[in-house]
C-alpha positions as CSV (number, residue, x, y, z in Angstrom):
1,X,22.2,-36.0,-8.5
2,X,20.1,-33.6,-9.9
3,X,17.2,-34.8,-13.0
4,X,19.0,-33.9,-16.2
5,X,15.1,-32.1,-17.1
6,X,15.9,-30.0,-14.2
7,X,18.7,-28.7,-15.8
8,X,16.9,-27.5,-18.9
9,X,16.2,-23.7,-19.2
10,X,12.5,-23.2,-20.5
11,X,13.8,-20.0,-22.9
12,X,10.2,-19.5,-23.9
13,X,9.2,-19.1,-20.2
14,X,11.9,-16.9,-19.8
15,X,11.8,-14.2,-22.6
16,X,7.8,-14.0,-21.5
17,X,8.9,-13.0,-17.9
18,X,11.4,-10.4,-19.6
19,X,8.9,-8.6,-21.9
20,X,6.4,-8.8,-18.5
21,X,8.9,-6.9,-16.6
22,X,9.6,-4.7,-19.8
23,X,6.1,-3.8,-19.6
24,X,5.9,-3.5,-15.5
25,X,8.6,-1.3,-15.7
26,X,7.6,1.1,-18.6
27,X,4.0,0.9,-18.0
28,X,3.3,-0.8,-15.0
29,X,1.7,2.3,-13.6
30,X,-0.9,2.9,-16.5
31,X,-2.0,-0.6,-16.4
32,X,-2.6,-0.9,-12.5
33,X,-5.9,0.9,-12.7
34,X,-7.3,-1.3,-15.4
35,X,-6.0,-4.3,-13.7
36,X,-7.4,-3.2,-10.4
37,X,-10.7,-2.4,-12.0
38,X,-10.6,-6.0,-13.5
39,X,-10.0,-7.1,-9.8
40,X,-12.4,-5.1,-8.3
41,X,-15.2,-6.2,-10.9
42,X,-14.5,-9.8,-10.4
43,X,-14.9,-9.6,-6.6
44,X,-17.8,-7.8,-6.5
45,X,-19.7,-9.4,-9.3
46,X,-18.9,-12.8,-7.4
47,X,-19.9,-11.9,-4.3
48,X,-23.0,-10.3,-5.7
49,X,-23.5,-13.6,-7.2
50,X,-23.1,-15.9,-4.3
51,X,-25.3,-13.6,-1.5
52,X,-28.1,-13.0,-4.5
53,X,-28.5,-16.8,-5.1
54,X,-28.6,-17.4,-1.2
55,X,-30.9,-15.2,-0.9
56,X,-33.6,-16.1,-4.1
57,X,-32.4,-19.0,-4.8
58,X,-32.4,-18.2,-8.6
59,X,-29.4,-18.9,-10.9
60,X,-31.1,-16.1,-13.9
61,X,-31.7,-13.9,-11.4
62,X,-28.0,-14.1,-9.8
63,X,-26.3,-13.5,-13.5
64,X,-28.2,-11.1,-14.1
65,X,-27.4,-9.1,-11.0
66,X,-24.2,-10.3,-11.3
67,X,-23.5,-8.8,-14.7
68,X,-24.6,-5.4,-13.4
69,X,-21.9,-5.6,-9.9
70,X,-19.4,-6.3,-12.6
71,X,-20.2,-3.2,-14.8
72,X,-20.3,-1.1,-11.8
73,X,-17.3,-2.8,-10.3
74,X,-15.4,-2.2,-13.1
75,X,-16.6,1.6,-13.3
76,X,-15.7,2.2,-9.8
77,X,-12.5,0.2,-9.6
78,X,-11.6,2.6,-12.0
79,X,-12.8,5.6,-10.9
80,X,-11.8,5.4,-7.3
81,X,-8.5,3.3,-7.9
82,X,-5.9,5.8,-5.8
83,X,-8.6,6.3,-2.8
84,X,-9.0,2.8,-2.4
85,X,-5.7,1.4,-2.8
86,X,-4.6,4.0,-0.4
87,X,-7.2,3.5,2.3
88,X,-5.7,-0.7,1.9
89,X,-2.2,0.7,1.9
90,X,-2.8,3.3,4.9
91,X,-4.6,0.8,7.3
92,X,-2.4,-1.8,6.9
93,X,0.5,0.8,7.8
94,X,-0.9,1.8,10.6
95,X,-2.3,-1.6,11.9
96,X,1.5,-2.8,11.9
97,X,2.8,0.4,13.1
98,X,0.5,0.9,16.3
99,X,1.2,-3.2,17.3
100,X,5.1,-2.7,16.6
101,X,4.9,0.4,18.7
102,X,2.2,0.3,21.2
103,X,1.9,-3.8,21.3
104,X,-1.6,-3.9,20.7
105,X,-4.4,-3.1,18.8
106,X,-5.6,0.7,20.1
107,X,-8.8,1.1,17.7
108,X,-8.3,4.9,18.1
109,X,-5.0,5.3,17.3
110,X,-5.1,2.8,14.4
111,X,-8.1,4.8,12.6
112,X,-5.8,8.2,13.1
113,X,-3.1,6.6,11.6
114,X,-5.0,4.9,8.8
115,X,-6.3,8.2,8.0
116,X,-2.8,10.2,7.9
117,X,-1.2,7.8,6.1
118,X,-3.9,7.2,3.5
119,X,-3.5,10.5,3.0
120,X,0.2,10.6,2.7
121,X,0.4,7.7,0.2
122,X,-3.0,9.2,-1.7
123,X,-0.5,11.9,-2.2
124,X,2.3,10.3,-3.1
125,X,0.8,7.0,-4.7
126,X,1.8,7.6,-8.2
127,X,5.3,7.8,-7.0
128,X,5.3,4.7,-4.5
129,X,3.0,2.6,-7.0
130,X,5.6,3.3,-10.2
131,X,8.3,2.4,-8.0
132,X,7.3,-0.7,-6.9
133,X,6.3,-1.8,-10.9
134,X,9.5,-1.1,-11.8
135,X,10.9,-3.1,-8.7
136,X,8.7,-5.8,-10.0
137,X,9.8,-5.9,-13.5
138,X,13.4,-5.2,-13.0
139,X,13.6,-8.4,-10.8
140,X,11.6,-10.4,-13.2
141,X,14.1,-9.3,-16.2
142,X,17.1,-10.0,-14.3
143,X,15.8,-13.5,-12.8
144,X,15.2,-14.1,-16.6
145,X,18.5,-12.9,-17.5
146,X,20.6,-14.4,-15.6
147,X,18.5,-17.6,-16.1
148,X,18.9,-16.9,-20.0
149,X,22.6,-17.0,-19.3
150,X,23.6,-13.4,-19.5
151,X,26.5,-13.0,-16.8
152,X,25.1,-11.1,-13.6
153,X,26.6,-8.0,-13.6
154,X,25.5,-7.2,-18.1
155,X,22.0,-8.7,-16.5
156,X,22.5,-5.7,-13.8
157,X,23.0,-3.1,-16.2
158,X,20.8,-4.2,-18.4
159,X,18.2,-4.1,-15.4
160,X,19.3,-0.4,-14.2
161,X,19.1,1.3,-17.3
162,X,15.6,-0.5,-18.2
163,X,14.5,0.4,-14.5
164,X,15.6,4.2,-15.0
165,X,13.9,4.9,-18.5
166,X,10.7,2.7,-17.3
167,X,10.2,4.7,-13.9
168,X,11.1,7.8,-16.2
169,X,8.4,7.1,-18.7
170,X,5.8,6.3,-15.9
171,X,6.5,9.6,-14.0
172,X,7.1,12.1,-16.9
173,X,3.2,12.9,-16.9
């Protein structure tokens, strides 16, 4: 028998997803870069951190370092958002491409397919990334939905015309 909590809908939890997804899918696109630079910033400035106090041992003079990876980590997360997302994107492509195909890891082939597809997806990133934001919202707005008690198929309506005018507004540029 299931815990009668367990059958209580956390409504608050829910409308948050919904207006999450609302803003994936209308502007999921224009807030990847800053979210990736945000990313970006944070690795750098704590790995910066961590290899700076190994190697002088001082806490002041980590921060302080530290503060400067994440001004330039930020800057170039920014900056260099589409290259780098598709050298990731591109690598890992090829990577399971060349061991579905070939069966192993061919170095060679890998890096030639890394670098085509980067390419391809640098190309086409805007398109793919808006895509998948509005896949992303629109599944977080229906989960919420449904879980909100709209029926499934006014949830699915409500989730295609949301995921036409959001992938719309991201591409209209």
């Amino acid at each position: 028998m299931p815990h009668p909590q367990s059958l209580v809908v956390d409504v608050p939890a829910y409308i948050i997803a919904t207006v999450i997804g609302i803003v994936l899918c209308f502007w999921g696109l224009q807030i990847s870069r800053f979210i990736a630079s945000i990313a970006f910033a944070a690795v750098l400035g704590y790995l910066t951190y961590v290899y700076v106090y190994r190697a002088f041992g001082s806490i002041a003079l980590s921060i302080i370092i530290m503060l400067l990876a994440i001004a330039i980590g930020f800057a170039l997360g920014f900056v260099f958002f589409k290259a780098a997302l598709s050298i990731v994107f591109g690598y890992t492509l090829a990577s399971i491409v060349v061991r579905s195909v070939v069966g192993n890891r061919e170095f060679v082939l890998v890096v030639l397919l890394a670098i085509i597809f980067s390419i391809l997806i640098y190309i086409l990133s805007n398109y793919v990334l808006a895509l998948l934001f509005v896949a992303a919202g629109s599944a977080l707005i229906y989960k919420s939905l449904v879980a909100l008690g709209l029926p499934h198929i006014m949830s699915f309506i409500v989730v295609i015309i949301v995921a036409a005018t959001g992938l719309y507004n991201q591409l209209r540029k």
